[in-house]
N, C-alpha and C positions, 0 to 999 in steps of 0.2 A: 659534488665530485670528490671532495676530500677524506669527506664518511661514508659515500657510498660505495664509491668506484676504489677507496684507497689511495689516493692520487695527490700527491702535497703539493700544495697552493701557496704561495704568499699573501695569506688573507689579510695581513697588515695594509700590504701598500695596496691592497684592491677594496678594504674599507675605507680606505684614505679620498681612494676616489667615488664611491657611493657618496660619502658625505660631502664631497666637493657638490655633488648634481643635485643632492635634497636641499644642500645652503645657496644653489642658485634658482630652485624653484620655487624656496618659501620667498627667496627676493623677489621674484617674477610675482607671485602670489600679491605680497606686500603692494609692490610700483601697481600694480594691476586695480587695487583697490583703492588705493591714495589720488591714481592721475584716472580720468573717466577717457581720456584720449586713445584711441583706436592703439593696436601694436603694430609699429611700422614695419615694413618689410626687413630693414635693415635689422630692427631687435631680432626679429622670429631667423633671419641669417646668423646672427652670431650665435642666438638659442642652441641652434641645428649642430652647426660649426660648434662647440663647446661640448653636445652630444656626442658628434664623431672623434673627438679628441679622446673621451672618456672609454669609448667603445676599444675605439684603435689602443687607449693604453692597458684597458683589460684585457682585449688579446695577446696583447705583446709578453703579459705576465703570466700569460693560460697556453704558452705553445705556438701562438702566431697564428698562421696562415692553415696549421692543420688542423686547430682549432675549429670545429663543428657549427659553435657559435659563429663561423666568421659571415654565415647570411646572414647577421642581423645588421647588415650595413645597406641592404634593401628594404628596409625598415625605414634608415635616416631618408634614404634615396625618397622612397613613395610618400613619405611628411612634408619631403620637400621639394616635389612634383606638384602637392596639395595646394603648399603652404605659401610659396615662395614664388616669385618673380622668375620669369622664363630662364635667365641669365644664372641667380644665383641658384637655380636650380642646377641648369648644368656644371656650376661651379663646384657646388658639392659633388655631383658626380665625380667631377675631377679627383678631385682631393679624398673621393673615398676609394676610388681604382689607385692612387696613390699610395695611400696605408694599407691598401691590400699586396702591393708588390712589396712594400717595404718590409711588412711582416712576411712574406716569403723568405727574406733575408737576413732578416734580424728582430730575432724574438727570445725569449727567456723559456728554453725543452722545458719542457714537462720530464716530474723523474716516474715517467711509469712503470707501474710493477711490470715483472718479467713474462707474464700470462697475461697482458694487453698491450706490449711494446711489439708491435708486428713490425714498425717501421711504414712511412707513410711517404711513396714515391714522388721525386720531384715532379716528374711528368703529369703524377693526377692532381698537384697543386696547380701546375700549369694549365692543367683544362680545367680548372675548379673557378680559376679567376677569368679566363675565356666566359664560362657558362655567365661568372659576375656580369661583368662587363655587356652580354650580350640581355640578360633580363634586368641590367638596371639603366640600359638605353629601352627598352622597349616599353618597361614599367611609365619611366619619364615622356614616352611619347604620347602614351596612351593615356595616362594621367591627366596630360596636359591637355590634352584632346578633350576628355569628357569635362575639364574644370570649364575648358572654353567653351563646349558648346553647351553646358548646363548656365554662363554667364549671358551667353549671347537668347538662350531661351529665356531668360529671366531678364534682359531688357526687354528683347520682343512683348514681354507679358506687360512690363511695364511699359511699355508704350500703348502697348492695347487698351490698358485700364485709363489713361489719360484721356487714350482718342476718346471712350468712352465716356470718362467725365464731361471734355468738350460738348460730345454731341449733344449730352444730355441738358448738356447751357444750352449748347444752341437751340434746342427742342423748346425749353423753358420759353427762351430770350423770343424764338416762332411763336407761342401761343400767346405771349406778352403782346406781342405788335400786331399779329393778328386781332385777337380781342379788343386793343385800343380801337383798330380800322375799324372794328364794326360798329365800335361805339361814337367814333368822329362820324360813321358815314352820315349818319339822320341830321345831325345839327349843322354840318356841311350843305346838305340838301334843300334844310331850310332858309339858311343862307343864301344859298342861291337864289331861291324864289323872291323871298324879300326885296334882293337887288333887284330884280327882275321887275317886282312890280315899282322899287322906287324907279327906274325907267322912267313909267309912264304918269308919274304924279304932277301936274302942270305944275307946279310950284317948282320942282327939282329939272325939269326939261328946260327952263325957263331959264337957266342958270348953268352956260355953258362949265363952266369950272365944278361943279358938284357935277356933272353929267363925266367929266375927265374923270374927275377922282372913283367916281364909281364903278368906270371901267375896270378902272389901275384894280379894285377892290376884287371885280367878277373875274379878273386874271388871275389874281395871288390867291382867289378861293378856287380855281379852273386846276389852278397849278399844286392846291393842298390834295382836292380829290383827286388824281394824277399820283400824287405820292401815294395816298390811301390805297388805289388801284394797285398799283405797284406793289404797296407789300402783301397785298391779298394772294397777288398774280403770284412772289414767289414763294407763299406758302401754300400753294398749291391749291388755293381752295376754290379761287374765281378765276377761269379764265376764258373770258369773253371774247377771245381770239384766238385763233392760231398763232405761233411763234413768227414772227415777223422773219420773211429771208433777206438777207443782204449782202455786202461784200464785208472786210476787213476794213478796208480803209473807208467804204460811205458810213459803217457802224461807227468807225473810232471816233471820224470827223465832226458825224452829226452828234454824236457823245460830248466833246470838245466846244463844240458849237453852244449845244444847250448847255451844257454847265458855264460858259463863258457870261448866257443870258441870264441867268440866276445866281451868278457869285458877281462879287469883286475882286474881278484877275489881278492879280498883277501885272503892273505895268510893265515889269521888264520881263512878261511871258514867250516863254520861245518854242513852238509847236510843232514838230518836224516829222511828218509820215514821209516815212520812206518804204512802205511794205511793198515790193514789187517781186515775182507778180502777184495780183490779187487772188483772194480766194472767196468764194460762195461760205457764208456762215448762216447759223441761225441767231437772229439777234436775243440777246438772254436777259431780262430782267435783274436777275442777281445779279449777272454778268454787269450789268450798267453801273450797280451801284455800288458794288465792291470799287471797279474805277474811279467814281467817280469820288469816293470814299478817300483813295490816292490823292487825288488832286485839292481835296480839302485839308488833308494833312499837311501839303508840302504848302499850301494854300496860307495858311494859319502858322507852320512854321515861317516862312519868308514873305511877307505881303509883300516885298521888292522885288522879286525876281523869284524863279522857279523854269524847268526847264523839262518840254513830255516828247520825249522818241518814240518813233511806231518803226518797230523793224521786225522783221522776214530774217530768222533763221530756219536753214531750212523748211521744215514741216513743222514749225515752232512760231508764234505769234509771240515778241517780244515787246511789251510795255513798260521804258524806263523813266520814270520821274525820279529827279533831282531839285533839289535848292539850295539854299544859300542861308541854313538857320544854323542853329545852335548843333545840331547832327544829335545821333543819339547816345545813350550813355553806356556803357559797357555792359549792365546788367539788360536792361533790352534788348541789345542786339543776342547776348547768350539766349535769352527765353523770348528771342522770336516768334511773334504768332501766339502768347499765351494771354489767357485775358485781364484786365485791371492790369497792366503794366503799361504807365504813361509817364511823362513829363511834365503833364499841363497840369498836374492838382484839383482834377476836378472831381468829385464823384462818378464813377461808373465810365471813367476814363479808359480809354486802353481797349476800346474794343472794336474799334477799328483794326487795327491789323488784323486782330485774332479772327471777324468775321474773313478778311481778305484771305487769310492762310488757309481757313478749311475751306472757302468756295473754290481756294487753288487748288486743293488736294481732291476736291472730291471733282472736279474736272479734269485732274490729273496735270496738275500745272504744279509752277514751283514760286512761292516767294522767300526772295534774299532782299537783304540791306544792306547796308555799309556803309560808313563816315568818308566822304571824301577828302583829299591829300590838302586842297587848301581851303576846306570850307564843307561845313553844310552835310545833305544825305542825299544815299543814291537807294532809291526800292525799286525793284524789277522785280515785274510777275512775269511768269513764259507759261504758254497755253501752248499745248500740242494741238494744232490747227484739224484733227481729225476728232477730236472733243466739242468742235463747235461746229464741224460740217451737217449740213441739213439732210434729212433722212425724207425721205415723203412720207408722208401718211395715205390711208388706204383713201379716206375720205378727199383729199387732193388730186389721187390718179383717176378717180371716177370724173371730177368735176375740170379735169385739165391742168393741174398744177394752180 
C-alpha cells in the first residue's frame, strides 16, 4: 500500500509485530518438536488470542475499522470454530466483535492522498460490523456443526470396525468349539458303550460300589455330550430339535436348578424370581449359557454368598446377579464387554463377559456392571421380552403347535 497505492504506513511498529508472530511460531515449532504431547486446547486458545492481538494492532496502525483488511478477523473466527473447544470459540468471537467496535473508535487515520480520501461513512462502518457479527456467528455454527458431525461419523466408523473385529473373534472362537465338538463327539460315544457293556460284565455287577461309581461316570459323560450338543446347537450346525417353548420364569428356574446340580453354589445363595406377569419365550441355547456363564463369574468371585434377581420391567426381562468379591477394577468396568480383560490371571481369561455382551446386543439386550457401595459387583443383562417371544413355524401350524 505504501508503494503502490502512495499511502504512508508506520512500517516500523507493524514490522515490530510481524516479528513478534514469526518469534512465537518458531517457539510453537521448537515445543512441538522437543514434547511428542498432543497441543492442548488451552495452547491452540492463547495461539488464536495472540493472533487477534496482532491483527487488532495492525488495523489500529492501518486506519481501523475502515480498513479493508478488517475481514480478516473471520479468518481467526473459522480457525477457531475448527480449532478450539465450543466455549473458547465463542470467546474469541467475543473479543474479536470487541476490537472491531474499538477500532471504530480509536485508530491511527491513514494520511491519504487527496485522489483516494473520499471519506468513509460512519453508518457503512456500522453495517460493516453488523455484516461481521452476523457471518462470524454463522460461520461458528456451521463450523461447529460439520467438526461435530464429521467426529460423531468417525466414532460411528470406529465402532463399526471394533464390532467387526469382535465378530470376527467370535466367528474364529465358533469354529474353534465347533471343530473341538466334533472331534470330542467319537471318543465320547465310545465311552459310552464301553460303560455300557462294563454293565454287564459279572465281575463288575457283582460289586455294588463299582456298579455306583459307573453310573456317577455314564452321568458326567451324559452331561459332556449335553455340552458337546449344545455348542453344536448354537453354532448352528445341528439342530435335532425345534426350540424348546417355555415361559420366563419355568426357563429361568429350570436354568437355576441345573446349574445348582452341576456347580458348588454357594451357601449363602439367594434366588428371587419375581417376573410377574409371565411371558411365553423361546428357550435359547446361547441364551442358557451366556447366564449361566453369570453365575460362574459371580460363582468363583464369592464362594460365600452371591445373590440372582428375575425381574419384569415392563416388556424387559431383567437378570441381576450380584456378590460379595473383590468387585471389579476401573479399567474393566471402562472396557466392558471387550475380550482378555480379567482379573483372574489366567490365559484366555476375560471372555466371559465379552461372549455375554455381544449375545446381549445381538438380542438387542443391554449389559452394565458396577461395584457395589459396601462390597462386591452388580451385572444386569435386560432382554427386551419381544427378542425371545416364539414365532411359529410353518412346520408346527400343520402339525398343531
Amino acid at each position: 500500500m505504501q508503494w503502490g497505492l502512495g499511502i504512508a504506513l508506520p512500517l516500523g511498529e507493524m514490522a515490530l509485530v510481524l516479528t513478534l508472530l514469526v518469534v512465537l511460531n518458531l517457539a510453537s515449532l521448537v515445543r512441538h518438536r522437543r514434547v511428542a504431547a498432543d497441543v492442548s486446547n488451552g495452547e491452540l486458545f492463547g495461539a488464536l488470542l495472540f493472533d487477534l492481538g496482532a491483527l487488532t494492532t495492525q488495523l489500529y496502525l492501518s486506519g481501523g475499522a475502515s480498513n479493508p483488511f478488517i475481514s480478516l478477523y473471520l479468518l481467526q473466527v473459522g480457525l477457531a470454530a475448527v480449532l478450539l473447544e465450543r466455549w473458547s470459540t465463542w470467546v474469541l468471537v467475543v473479543l474479536a466483535s470487541l476490537g472491531f467496535v474499538g477500532l471504530m473508535g480509536d485508530h491511527r487515520p491513514l494520511a491519504l492522498p487527496l485522489e483516494l480520501d473520499d471519506g468513509v461513512p460512519r453508518l457503512y462502518l456500522q453495517g460493516v460490523f453488523v455484516c461481521f457479527l452476523i457471518g462470524a456467528g454463522l460461520l461458528v455454527l456451521f463450523l461447529q456443526r460439520i467438526s461435530r458431525n464429521l467426529r460423531n461419523r468417525d466414532e460411528k466408523l470406529a465402532d463399526l470396525r471394533q464390532r467387526a473385529v469382535e465378530e470376527d473373534h467370535i466367528v474364529r472362537m465358533g469354529l474353534l468349539a465347533s471343530g473341538a465338538a466334533h472331534e470330542l463327539g467319537t471318543p465320547l460315544s465310545t465311552l459310552s458303550v464301553i460303560l455300557n457293556d462294563w454293565r454287564r460284565v459279572p465281575a463288575i455287577t457283582a460289586e455294588p460300589e463299582l456298579i455306583a461309581e459307573i453310573g456317577e461316570m455314564q452321568a458326567q459323560l451324559d452331561r459332556c455330550k449335553t455340552i458337546v450338543s449344545g455348542i453344536l446347537m448354537s453354532s448352528g450346525e445341528t439342530r435335532a430339535e425345534n426350540p424348546g417353548r417355555t415361559t420366563v420364569r419355568r426357563f429361568v428356574d429350570d436354568l437355576m436348578a441345573q446349574w445348582r446340580s452341576h456347580r458348588a453354589p454357594p451357601a449363602g445363595l439367594v434366588y428371587v424370581n419375581t417376573f410377574t406377569p409371565d411371558a411365553a419365550i423361546v428357550s435359547d441355547p446361547a441364551l442358557k449359557q451366556v447366564i449361566c456363564n453369570l453365575f460362574d463369574n459371580a460363582q468363583e468371585a464369592s464362594p460365600e454368598a452371591m445373590t440372582v434377581r428375575i425381574e419384569r420391567r415392563d416388556q424387559t426381562l431383567a437378570i441381576v446377579v450380584e456378590d460379595e468379591g473383590p468387585g471389579f477394577t476401573p479399567d474393566i468396568l471402562a472396557g466392558l464387554g471387550k475380550p482378555y480383560r480379567s482379573t483372574k490371571g489366567r490365559p484366555g481369561g476375560g471372555l466371559g463377559l465379552f461372549l455375554v455382551s455381544n449375545v446381549m446386543r445381538k438380542l438387542g439386550g443391554t449389559l452394565t456392571a458396577r461395584n457395589r457401595d459396601h462390597g462386591g459387583a452388580c451385572v444386569t443383562v435386560t432382554l427386551p421380552l419381544a427378542a425371545l417371544s416364539p414365532v411359529q413355524a410353518p412346520e408346527e401350524s400343520r402339525h398343531g403347535g
